[in-house]
C-alpha positions, 0 to 999 in steps of 0.5 A: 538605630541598629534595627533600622539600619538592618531594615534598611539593609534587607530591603536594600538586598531584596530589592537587588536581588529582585533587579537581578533575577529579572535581568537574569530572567530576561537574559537566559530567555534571550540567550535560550528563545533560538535554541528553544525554537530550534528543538521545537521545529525538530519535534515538529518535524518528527511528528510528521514523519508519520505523515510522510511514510504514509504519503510515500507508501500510498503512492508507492503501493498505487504505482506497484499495484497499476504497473503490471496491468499492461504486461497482463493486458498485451497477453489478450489475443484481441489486441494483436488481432486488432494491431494486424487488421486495424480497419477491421468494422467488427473487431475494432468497436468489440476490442474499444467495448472490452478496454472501456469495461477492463478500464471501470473493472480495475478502476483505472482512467484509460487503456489503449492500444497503439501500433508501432508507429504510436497511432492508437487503434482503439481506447478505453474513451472511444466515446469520449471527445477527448478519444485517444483513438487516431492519435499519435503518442510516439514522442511520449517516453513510455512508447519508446521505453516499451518498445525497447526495453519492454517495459515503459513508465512516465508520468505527465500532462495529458495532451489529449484529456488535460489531467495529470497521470501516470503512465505505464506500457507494455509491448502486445507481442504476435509470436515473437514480433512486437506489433503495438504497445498497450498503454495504462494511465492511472490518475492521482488527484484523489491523494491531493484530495486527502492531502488537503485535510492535513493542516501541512503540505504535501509536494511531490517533484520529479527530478527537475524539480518540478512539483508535479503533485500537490494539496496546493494547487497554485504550485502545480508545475512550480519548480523548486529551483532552476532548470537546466537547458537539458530539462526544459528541452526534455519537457517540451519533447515529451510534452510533460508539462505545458511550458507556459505553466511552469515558474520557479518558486523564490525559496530559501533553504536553511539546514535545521538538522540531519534530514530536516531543513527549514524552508521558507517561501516567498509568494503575493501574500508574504514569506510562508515558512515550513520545516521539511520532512523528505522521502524518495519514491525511486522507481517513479524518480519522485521526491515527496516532502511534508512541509510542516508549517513553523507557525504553531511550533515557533507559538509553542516555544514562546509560550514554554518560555514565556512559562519558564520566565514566569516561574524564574520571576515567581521564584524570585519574588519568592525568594525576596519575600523570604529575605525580608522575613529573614531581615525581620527576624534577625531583630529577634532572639538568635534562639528564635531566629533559627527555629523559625528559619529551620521551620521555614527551610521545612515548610519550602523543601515540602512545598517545593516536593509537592509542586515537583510532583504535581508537576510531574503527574501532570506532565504524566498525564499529557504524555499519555494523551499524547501517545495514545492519539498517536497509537490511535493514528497510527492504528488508522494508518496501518489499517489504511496500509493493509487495505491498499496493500490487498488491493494489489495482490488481488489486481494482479490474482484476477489474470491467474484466478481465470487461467484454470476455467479458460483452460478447461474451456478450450480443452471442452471446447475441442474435445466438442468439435472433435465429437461434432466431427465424429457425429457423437452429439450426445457428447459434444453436448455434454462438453457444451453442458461442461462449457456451460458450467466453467463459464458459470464458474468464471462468472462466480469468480469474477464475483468474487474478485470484482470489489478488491476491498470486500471478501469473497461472498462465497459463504462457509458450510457445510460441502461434499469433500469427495464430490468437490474432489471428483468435479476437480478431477474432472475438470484436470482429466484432459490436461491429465490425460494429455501429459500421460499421467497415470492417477493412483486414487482410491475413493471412498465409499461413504461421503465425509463432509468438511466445512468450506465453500464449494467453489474456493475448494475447488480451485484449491484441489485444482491448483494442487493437481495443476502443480503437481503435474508442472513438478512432473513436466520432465517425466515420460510417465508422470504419477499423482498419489490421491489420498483421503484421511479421517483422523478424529473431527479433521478430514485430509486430502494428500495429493503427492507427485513423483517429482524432485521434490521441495528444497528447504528454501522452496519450503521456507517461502513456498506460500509467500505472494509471487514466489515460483519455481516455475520457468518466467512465463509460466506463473505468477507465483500467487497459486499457492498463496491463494490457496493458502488463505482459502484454506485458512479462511475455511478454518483449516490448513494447508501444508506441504513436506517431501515423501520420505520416497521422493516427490513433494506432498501437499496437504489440506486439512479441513474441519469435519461438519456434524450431522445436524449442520451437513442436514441443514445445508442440503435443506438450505440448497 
C-alpha cells in the first residue's frame, strides 16, 4: 500500500511539475519575444552602420573630388576669350572641342560656359542633340551662387539631358570683371548601381525630404514626408524635380533606440518594414539612411527563442525523468537510496559541465567567423576608400603638375621672338628645340596623370644625378635671372648616378628651386645654395634659401596635401606633397630643417646604383 501510494504520488509531482514548466515556458517566451526582437533589430542595426559610413564617405569623396574642378577651369584664357567674342566662327568650335576632352579626361558628364545672363556659349555635349549650347540656365542656383558668392553647388534633374546630377560652378574672371560662369555636372547613377547589390536600401533626401537618390527606382522623387508650400515654390523655380513626379510615401516612424528608428512602408504590395541607420553629408544638405530589412532579424529572434523553449521543455522532461527514478528508489534502502542520488548528482553536474562547454566552443567558433567576415569586408572597404581618396588628390594635382612646364614655354617662347627680333636664329631655334622638349615633358606627365587609379609608369633605375640637376637649372635660368638670383653651385666632376626616374627627379629638383625663390620673394638679392653630398651608398642634394626660414608648425605640416604658406592664388599646397612621395617612391627621402644661419634647407636623399646596374641601363636606353 505504502509503495503504491509513493508511485502514485511521484507521477502525480512529475506530472505537475511537466504542466508548470510548459506554462512557464510558454509565458517567459511571451513576455521576452518583443524585447527579443528588439535587441535583434538593434544588432542589425549596428552591423550596418559599416554600410553606411561607406555610402556616406563615397558620395562625400566624389563631391570633394569634382568640386574644385570649375575654379580650375575659369582660370583658362580661352573661355573669357569666348565670353567676350562669342560669335567668333573659330574660337568657338575650338573652345567646345577642348571642353568635350577635358569632360572624358576628368571623367565628368558635361562642362559648359555661360555668360552673365545664363546663355551658354559653348559645352561639353556640342555634338549632342540634347546640346546645352544657346540654352539659358539662369534660374538655376548655381549660376546665381556663382555670381555672387563665387563659388555655387546644386543638384537636380536635368532639363536638358533628363539625368540626375550634381552641379557645381564657378565665375570665369577677365582682370577682375566677372564675364561668365563655368559650370561641372557630375553623374550618381553608378552609386545606385552598387547599391543594388546589398540585400538593404539605401535613400538619400535633400532637406525637403525628397529622395533624390536611391537602389529603389520607384521612389526617385518620393518625399519622406510633407512639403511645405515654401519648398514646392523652390523646386518648380529651380526646376529641381519635375513637379508631376513627386509623391509622398505613407511611412510611419517608430523610436527603436538612439539613432535607429524602426521604419515602416506602405506601398501596392503591402507594408515594407525597415530598421534605420542615418548619416548627414552637410556640405550637399543630404541625408543618407541604410534602411536594413526587419525580416531576416525578427526570423532569427523567433528562431533563438523557439532554441530557448526547446531547451526549458528539455530540462524539464529531464527533470521529471529524474523525479520518477527519485519516486522509485524511495522504495529502496535509505543507504542505497543516497548513494544513487550522490552518484546521480555526479553524473548531472558532469553532463551539465561538458554540455556548457561544448556550448561555448561552439559559440567560440561562430564568433569568429563572424569577425573575420567582418575583418575581410572592412579590409575591401578601406581599400575601396583609399583608392576614391587618391583619386582626388591626383584630380586636383593635374592643374599644379603642368604649372612649371607652361612656364618655362612661355619664358622659351619670348625669349625666341625676342632673338627672332634681333636675327639671332640659331638661338630662336634652340628656344623652339627647348620648347619642343617641355611639351614632350608635359605629354609624359599627362601620361602619368591621365588613369588617377594607376601609378605612374615612369620606371625606376638607374639616372644621371648631376645631369637631371643641370636640365632642372636650365629649366629655372629665366625665372632665375629675372628675380636676380645669384646661385652659389659647385659641380662635381665625376657623375654619380642614384636610383630614380629621370622625369619625376626633375620636377622634385624644380619645385624645390621654384620654392625657394617663392620664400626669398621679398629680397632685392635673393641667394640659392646648391650642394651635392656622398656619404656611403647614399647621394644627397641640399638646396638652401636666404629666406625667413620654417616655423615649427610649417615643419610639422609642411609635406601634408594642400598645406601652404604662400599668399591665396599662388598654389595649392600639393607641390611638396608630391615631391614627397616621388621621393619615397624612388626609395629615398625628402627632408626639410632651418640653417643654423637663417633660411630654410631642403634635402633629397636618393640610393646610389653600382656599376654593374648604371652599365646596364645606358645599354638598355
Amino acid at each position: 500500500m505504502t509503495r503504491r501510494l509513493t508511485r502514485t504520488l511521484g507521477k502525480s509531482l512529475a506530472l505537475r511539475s511537466l504542466v508548470v514548466i510548459v506554462a512557464l515556458a510558454v509565458g517567459l517566451s511571451l513576455a521576452a519575444l518583443p524585447r527579443l526582437e528588439r535587441y535583434f533589430l538593434t544588432q542589425a542595426a549596428a552591423r550596418e552602420e559599416a554600410t553606411l559610413r561607406l555610402a556616406t564617405e563615397s558620395l562625400r569623396g566624389a563631391l570633394s573630388r569634382t568640386e574644385v574642378l570649375p575654379g580650375l577651369l575659369a582660370e583658362r584664357p580661352i573661355l573669357a576669350r569666348i565670353l567676350r567674342d562669342p560669335d567668333n566662327q573659330g574660337l568657338v568650335p575650338y573652345a567646345n572641342e577642348q571642353l568635350r576632352q577635358t569632360s572624358l579626361t576628368l571623367d565628368v558628364a558635361d562642362i559648359w560656359v555661360m555668360d552673365t545672363e545664363g546663355l551658354t556659349i559653348a559645352a561639353s555635349n556640342y555634338r549632342r542633340e540634347t546640346s546645352f549650347v544657346g540654352r539659358r540656365f539662369d534660374y538655376r542656383p548655381y549660376f546665381t551662387q556663382a555670381l555672387s558668392e563665387g563659388r555655387g553647388r546644386f543638384h537636380a534633374l536635368g532639363t536638358t539631358s533628363g539625368q540626375r546630377g550634381y552641379y557645381f560652378a564657378a565665375p570665369i574672371l577677365d582682370g577682375t570683371e566677372i564675364v561668365g560662369v563655368v559650370a561641372v555636372k557630375i553623374l550618381l547613377d553608378a552609386f545606385e548601381t552598387t547599391w543594388r547589390d546589398s540585400p538593404n536600401t539605401i535613400v538619400v533626401s535633400d532637406p525637403a525630404n525628397v529622395i533624390f537618390l536611391s537602389d529603389r527606382v520607384d521612389w526617385h522623387f518620393s518625399s519622406l514626408g510633407p512639403l511645405p508650400e515654401a519648398a514646392l515654390d523652390t523646386i518648380a523655380d529651380t526646376r529641381q524635380y519635375p513637379l508631376d513626379q513627386l509623391r509622398l510615401l505613407q511611412t510611419e516612424r517608430e523610436a527603436l533606440v538612439p539613432g535607429h528608428d524602426l521604419l515602416r512602408v506602405r506601398g501596392a504590395d503591402g507594408v515594407e518594414e525597415f530598421v534605420t541607420n542615418t548619416g548627414l553629408i552637410a556640405a550637399a544638405g543630404w541625408r543618407v539612411s541604410v534602411l536594413t530589412p526587419t525580416r531576416p532579424a525578427l526570423i532569427q529572434a523567433r528562431q533563438t527563442l523557439a532554441l530557448v523553449v526547446l531547451l526549458l521543455l528539455f530540462a524539464g522532461l529531464v527533470a521529471v525523468l529524474f523525479l520518477q527514478r527519485r519516486a522509485r528508489l524511495v522504495e529502496r534502502l535509505e543507504q542505497q537510496r543516497q548513494h544513487r542520488e550522490q552518484l546521480e548528482r555526479r553524473v548531472a553536474e558532469r553532463t551539465a559541465d561538458l554540455n556548457a562547454a561544448n556550448t561555448q566552443l561552439v559559440q567560440e567558433v561562430e564568433e569568429r567567423k563572424v569577425t573575420e567576415r567582418r575583418l575581410r569586408q572592412t579590409q575591401s572597404e578601406l581599400v575601396q576608400a583609399g583608392k576614391l581618396a587618391a583619386l582626388g588628390q591626383m584630380s586636383a594635382a593635374l592643374s599644379h603638375e603642368f604649372n612649371q612646364p607652361l612656364a618655362a614655354v612661355k619664358a622659351y617662347a619670348e625669349n625666341a621672338a625676342t632673338f627672332l627680333d634681333r636675327d639671332r636664329t640659331e638661338d630662336a631655334r634652340k628656344n623652339i628645340g627647348l620648347i619642343s622638349q617641355m611639351a614632350d615633358r608635359m605629354a609624359s606627365i599627362s601620361k602619368h596623370l591621365r588613369n588617377f587609379a594607376r601609378r605612374p609608369q615612369d620606371k625606376i633605375g638607374p639616372i644621371p644625378l648631376l645631369t637631371v640637376l643641370d636640365d632642372a637649372l636650365e629649366l629655372m635660368a629665366p625665372k632665375l635671372k629675372a628675380a636676380g638670383a645669384e646661385l652659389h653651385y659647385t659641380r662635381p666632376e665625376a657623375e654619380l648616378e642614384v636610383m630614380g626616374g629621370r622625369v619625376r627627379l626633375q620636377q622634385v629638383l624644380v619645385n624645390l628651386l621654384s620654392n625657394a625663390l617663392d620664400a626669398m620673394e621679398r629680397l632685392d638679392a635673393p641667394q640659392i645654395e646648391i650642394t651635392v653630398l656622398t656619404e656611403g651608398s647614399r647621394r644627397r642634394v641640399e638646396v638652401r634659401d636666404r629666406g625667413p626660414g620654417l616655423s615649427e608648425d610649417t615643419l610639422a605640416h609642411l609635406f601634408d596635401p594642400f598645406f601652404t604658406t604662400k599668399s591665396p592664388g599662388k598654389g595649392l599646397g600639393l607641390g611638396l606633397s608630391i615631391s614627397y612621395n616621388i621621393v619615397r617612391d624612388f626609395g629615398g627621402t625628402l627632408a626639410a630643417r632651418n640653417h643654423p644661419e637663417g633660411g630654410a634647407v631642403f634635402s633629397v636623399d636618393l640610393a646610389a646604383s653600382d656599376a654593374r646596374t648604371s652599365s646596364e641601363a645606358v645599354a638598355a636606353q
